[in-house]
N, C-alpha and C positions, 0 to 999 in steps of 0.2 A: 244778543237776542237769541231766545231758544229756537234748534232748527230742525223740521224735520224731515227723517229717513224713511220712507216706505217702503223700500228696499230691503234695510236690516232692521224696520221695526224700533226704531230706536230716535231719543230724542236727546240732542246734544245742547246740555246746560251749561251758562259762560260763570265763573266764580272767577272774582278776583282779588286775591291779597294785596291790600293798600293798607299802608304808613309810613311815617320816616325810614331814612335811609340806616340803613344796618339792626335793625325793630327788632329782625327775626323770620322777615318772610320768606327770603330764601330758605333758611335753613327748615321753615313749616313745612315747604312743599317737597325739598328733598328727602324729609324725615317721612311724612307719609309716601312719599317713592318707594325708599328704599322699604319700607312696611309692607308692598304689593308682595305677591308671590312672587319670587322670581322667574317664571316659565310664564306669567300673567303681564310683566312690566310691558307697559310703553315704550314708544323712545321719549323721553323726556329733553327737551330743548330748549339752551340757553343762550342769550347775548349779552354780552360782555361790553358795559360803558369802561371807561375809565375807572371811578368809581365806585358803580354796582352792576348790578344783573338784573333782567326780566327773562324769565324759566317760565318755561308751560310743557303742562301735559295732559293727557285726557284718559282717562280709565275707565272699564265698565262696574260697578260694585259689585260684587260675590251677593250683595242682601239688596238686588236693583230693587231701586224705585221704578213704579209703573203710573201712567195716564192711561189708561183703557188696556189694549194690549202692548203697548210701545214700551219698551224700557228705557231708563234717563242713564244717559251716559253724561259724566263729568269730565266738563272741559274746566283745569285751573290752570291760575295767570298766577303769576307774581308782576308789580310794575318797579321801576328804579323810584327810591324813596328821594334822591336829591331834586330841590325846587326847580334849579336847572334843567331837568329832563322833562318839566309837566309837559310839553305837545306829546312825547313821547307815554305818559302815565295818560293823558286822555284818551288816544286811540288804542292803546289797550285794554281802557276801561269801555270805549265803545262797545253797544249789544251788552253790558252785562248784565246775568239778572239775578245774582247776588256778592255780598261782600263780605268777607273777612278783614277786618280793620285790627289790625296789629300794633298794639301800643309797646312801647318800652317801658319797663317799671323802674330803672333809674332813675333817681329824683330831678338827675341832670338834662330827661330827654322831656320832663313836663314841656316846656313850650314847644317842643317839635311835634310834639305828640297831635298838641292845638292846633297847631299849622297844619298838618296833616288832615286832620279833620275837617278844616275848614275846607284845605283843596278840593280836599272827594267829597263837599258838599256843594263847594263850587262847579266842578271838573262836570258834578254829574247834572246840573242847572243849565251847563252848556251844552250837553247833550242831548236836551229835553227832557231826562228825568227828573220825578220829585224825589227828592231826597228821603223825606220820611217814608217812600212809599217801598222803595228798596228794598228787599229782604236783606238782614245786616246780622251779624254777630259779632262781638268783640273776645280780641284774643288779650290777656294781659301778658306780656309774656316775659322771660328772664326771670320767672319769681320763686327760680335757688339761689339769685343773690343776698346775701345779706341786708344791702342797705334796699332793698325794693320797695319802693312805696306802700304803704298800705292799700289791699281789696278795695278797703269802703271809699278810701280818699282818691283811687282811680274809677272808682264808678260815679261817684258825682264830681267828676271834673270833666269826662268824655260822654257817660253814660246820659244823654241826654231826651233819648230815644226810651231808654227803658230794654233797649233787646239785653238778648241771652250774653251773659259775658263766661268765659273762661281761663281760668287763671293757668297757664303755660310755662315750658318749659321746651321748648323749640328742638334742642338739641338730643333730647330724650326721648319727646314723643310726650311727653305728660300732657293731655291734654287736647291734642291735635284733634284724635280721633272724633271727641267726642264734638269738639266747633265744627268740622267738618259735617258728621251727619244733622245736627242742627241745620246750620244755614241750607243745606242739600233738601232737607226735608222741608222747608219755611221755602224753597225755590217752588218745589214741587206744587204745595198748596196757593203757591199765589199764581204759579200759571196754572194750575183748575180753577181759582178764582176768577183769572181775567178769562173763562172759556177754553182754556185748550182742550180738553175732552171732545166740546162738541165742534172746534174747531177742525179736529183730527178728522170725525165721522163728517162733514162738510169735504175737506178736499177727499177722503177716501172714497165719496162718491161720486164726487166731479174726477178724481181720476178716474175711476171703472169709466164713466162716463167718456173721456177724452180715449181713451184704450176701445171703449165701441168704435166710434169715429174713425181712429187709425185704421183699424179693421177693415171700415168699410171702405176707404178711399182705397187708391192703388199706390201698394210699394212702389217708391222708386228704383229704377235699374241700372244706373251707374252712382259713383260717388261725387262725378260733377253734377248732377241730379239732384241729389241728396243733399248737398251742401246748397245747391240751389234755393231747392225747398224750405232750409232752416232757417237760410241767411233771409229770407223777405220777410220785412217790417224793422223796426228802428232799434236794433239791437247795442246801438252804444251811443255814450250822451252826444251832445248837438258838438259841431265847433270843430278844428285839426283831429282831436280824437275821431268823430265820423269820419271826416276823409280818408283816413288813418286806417280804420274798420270797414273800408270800402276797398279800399286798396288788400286789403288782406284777403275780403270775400274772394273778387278779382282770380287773387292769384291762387287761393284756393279751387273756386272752380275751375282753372286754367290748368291744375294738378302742378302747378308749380309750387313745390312745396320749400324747397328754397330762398326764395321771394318772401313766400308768407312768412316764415320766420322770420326774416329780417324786419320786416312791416311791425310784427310784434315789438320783436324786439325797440325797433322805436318809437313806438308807442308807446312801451314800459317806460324806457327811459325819460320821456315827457313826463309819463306822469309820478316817478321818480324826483324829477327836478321839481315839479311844481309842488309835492308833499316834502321835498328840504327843505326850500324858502319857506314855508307855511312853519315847518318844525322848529325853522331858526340855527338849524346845523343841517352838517351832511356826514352822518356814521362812516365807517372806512368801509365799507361795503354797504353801499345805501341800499341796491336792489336787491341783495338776502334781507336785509332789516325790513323793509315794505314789504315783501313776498312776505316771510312770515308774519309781519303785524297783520294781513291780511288773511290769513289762513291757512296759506298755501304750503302743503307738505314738502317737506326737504325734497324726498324721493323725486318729487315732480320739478322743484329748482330745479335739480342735476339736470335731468332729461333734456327742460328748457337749455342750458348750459352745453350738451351736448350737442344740440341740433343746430346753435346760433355759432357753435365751434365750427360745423361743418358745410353750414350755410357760406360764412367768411372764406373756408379755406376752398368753397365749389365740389366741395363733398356731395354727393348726392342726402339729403333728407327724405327718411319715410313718409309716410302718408299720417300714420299711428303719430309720428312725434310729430311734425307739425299740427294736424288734430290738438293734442294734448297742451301746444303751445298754446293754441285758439281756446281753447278751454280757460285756461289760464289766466288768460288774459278777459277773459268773459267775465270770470268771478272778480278776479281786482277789479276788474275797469266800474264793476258796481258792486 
């Protein structure tokens, strides 16, 4: 789901590359990577199944798209094509609000190709999206092999929708650019569609609004003050998580910031365990895989990591990293 910044002005759009396993999505998104300027790139971030790879990265375009003054920055996903990893392909596809469906032109990948389609038409039925409604393009792709299906015989076999197809070549770039600005462009129009123009000019004035307010009440004067004031009202779901985020306020306001990382920290872990039962496996590092299927920048992993290091060893913890952990844990927790 598209998010916005009023800060930098900027609105971050979810695309994600979905089809069988080895189609070509990886190599889609590393090829328009490597196409960014270089002194422009991302860091671009990959995990590693067995298997395959789910790669994301987010760029601002050189020719940005705009909603009023805001410009769309592009968040892409790649998900793992193996049927094996669907819990893993669902929560990636969660919030998204457009797709790149990547077919294989091997005559030998027609039935995965099907399968494929079916899932992202199921995957996204369980997420409450309609299917049709989805902004979609199709990539055909590998089409310098020789024996590659014919155009028209892959478009009425997947093309059932009617969207934009383009015929691909992954490894070149033949092709990428131009799916790319499509579905980016077909994002844009259906969030003016569904109102984000006037959506934007609604919170821009309930923010001014909320920014009077602050104004007028009085700063607080310490940091156990402050944390006071944030923490009142139900800031995390019902059940051991509450206790959990009570415990953490607690030792926040107590300025025991030692504590409170630990607190996080086992919160994370809960809810770590209860997203690998759900997923059906546990990755060799569950808590980076959740952190990032969540969001959550590397940079701010480490810090977390740092502070739960020195929490253990009776290290003193700042005030800045514990914050940062609570942050953290704010955005996974919802």
């Amino acid at each position: 789901m598209s998010s916005i910044n009023f800060h930098t002005k900027e609105i971050a759009v979810k695309i994600v590359y979905y089809g069988p396993g080895l189609c070509g999505k990886t190599t889609s998104l590393q090829t328009v990577y490597r196409s960014l300027p270089e002194a422009d790139r991302p860091n671009l971030v990959s995990l590693a199944t067995e298997v395959d790879r789910t790669i994301f990265f987010d760029f601002l375009p050189v020719t940005a798209y705009r909603i009023r003054d805001f410009k769309v920055r592009l968040q892409l996903y790649t998900v793992p094509g193996q049927v094996f990893y669907n819990a893993t392909r669902k929560l990636v596809l969660n919030g998204v609000d457009g797709v790149v469906f990547v077919a294989d032109s091997q005559p030998e990948m027609h039935d995965s190709n099907l399968e494929s389609l079916q899932n992202l038409a199921e995957n996204l039925a369980e997420l409450g999206l309609e299917s049709d409604r989805v902004p979609l393009v199709m990539q055909f792709n590998k089409r310098d092999l020789a024996r590659a299906m014919p155009l028209e015989e892959m478009d009425r076999a997947y093309n059932q929708r009617h969207v934009p197809v383009f015929a691909t070549v992954a490894t070149d770039g033949t092709g990428l650019w131009d799916a790319l600005k499509t579905v980016s462009q077909m994002v844009v129009n259906d969030l003016i569609r569904k109102g984000m123009g006037q959506q934007i000019k609604q919170q821009e004035q309930a923010h001014a609004e909320r920014k009077d307010d602050a104004e007028a009440r009085r700063a607080p004067t310490t940091v156990a003050e402050a944390v006071s004031q944030a923490m009142r009202g139900g800031l995390w779901p019902a059940g051991d998580v509450a206790r959990l985020g009570d415990a953490i306020v607690a030792a926040l306001e107590a300025g025991q910031y030692d504590a409170a990382v630990l607190a996080i920290q086992d919160m994370l872990n809960a809810e770590v365990q209860r997203w690998a039962v759900e997923q059906g496996h546990a990755p060799g590092d569950a808590l980076a895989t959740f952190l990032y299927l969540r969001g959550v920048p590397a940079a701010r992993y480490r810090g977390l990591l740092q502070a739960v290091v020195a929490a253990r060893a009776g290290r003193p913890v700042s005030q800045a990293a514990a914050m940062s952990a609570f942050v953290t844990a704010l955005e996974v927790m919802w």
